[in-house]
N, C-alpha and C positions, 0 to 999 in steps of 0.2 A: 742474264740467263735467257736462254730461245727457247721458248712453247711451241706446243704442236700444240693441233686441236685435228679433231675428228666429228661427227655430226653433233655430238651431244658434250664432249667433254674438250678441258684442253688443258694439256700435259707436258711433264718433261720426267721421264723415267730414262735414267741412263743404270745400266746393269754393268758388272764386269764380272765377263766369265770365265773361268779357267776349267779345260777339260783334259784329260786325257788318253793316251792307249792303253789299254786292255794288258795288265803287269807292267806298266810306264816304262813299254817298250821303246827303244829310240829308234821308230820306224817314219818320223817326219823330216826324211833325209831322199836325196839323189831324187827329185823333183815331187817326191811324192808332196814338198811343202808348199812348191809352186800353184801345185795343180789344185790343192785345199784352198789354200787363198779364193784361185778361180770362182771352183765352186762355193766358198760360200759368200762371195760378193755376188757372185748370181741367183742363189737362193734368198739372202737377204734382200735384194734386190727386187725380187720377186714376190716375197712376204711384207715387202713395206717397213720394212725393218733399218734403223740407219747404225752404217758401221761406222763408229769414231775413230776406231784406232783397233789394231789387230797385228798378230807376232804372232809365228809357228816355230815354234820352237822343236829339237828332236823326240824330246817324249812330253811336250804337251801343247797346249794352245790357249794361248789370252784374247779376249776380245770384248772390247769397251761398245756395248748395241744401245742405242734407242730401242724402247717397244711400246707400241700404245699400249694401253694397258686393260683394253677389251682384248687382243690379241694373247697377249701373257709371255712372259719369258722363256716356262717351261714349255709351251707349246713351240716358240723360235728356237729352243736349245736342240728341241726333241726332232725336232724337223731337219736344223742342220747337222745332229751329228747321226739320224738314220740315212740321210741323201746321202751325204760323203760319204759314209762307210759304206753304201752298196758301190757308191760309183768308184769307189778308189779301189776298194777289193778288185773289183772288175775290171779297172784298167791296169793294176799293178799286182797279177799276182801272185808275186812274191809274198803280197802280203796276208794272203791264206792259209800260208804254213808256216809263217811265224805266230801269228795268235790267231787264236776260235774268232774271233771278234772283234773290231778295229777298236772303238771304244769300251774305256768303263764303264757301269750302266748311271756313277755318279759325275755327279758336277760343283765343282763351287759356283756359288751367285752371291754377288754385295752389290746392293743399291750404292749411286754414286751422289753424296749429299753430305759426308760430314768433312772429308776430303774437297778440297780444290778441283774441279776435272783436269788443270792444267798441270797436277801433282801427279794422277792415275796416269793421266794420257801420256806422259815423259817417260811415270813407272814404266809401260808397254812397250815405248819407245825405244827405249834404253837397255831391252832383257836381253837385246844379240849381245849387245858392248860388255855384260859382265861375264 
C-alpha cells in the first residue's frame, strides 16, 4: 500500500464516487464526456487530489480519488461537481434546456479498504465493456 503524508499526518484514503445528472439524464454524450474528464483532471489537479481511475459514463460518473483527509471528500466532490456544472452549462448549451441543473445535489461515497483496489479499479475500468 502507498502513503501520503502531509505536515502532521500520513495517509491513504482512497474514495469511490459515483455521481450523477439531475433525473439520470443521458447528457454525458457528443463531447460533453471528453470535456468532463478535462476538467476534472484539472480541478483535481489543482486541489491535490489523486485520480486513480475514472469513466463517464452517459447518465453518470465513477471516480476512484485519493484525498488527504484534512481536505475531505465532500469538500473534492463539492468542488468538482460545482466547476463542471457552471463550466459545461457554459460551453454546451444545450445543456440548460434539458435540465434546471447538471447534477443531483447527491452522491455515493465508499471508502476503498475491504475490497482489493485492483477489484474497484478493473470495476471502473470495465463500465464502457458492459
Amino acid at each position: 500500500m502507498i502513503y501520503k503524508s502531509n505536515y502532521n499526518i500520513v495517509y491513504s484514503c482512497k474514495y469511490h464516487i459515483v455521481f450523477c445528472p439531475k433525473y439520470r439524464r443521458k447528457v454525458l454524450v457528443n463531447g460533453v464526456d471528453t470535456r468532463l474528464k478535462e476538467l476534472v483532471n484539472s480541478i483535481c489537479e489543482e486541489l491535490h487530489v489523486d485520480i486513480i481511475e475514472m469513466e463517464i459514463m452517459p447518465d453518470y460518473v465513477h471516480i476512484l480519488l485519493g484525498v488527504d483527509p484534512q481536505f475531505g471528500i465532500h469538500k473534492a466532490v463539492k468542488t468538482i461537481k460545482g466547476t463542471t456544472s457552471r463550466i459545461l452549462r457554459q460551453e454546451f448549451p444545450w445543456l440548460r434546456s434539458q435540465i434546471p441543473r447538471l447534477w443531483t445535489n447527491s452522491y455515493f461515497c465508499s471508502t476503498i479498504g475491504g475490497a482489493p483496489l485492483s477489484v474497484i479499479k478493473q470495476y471502473i475500468e470495465n463500465q464502457k465493456s458492459k
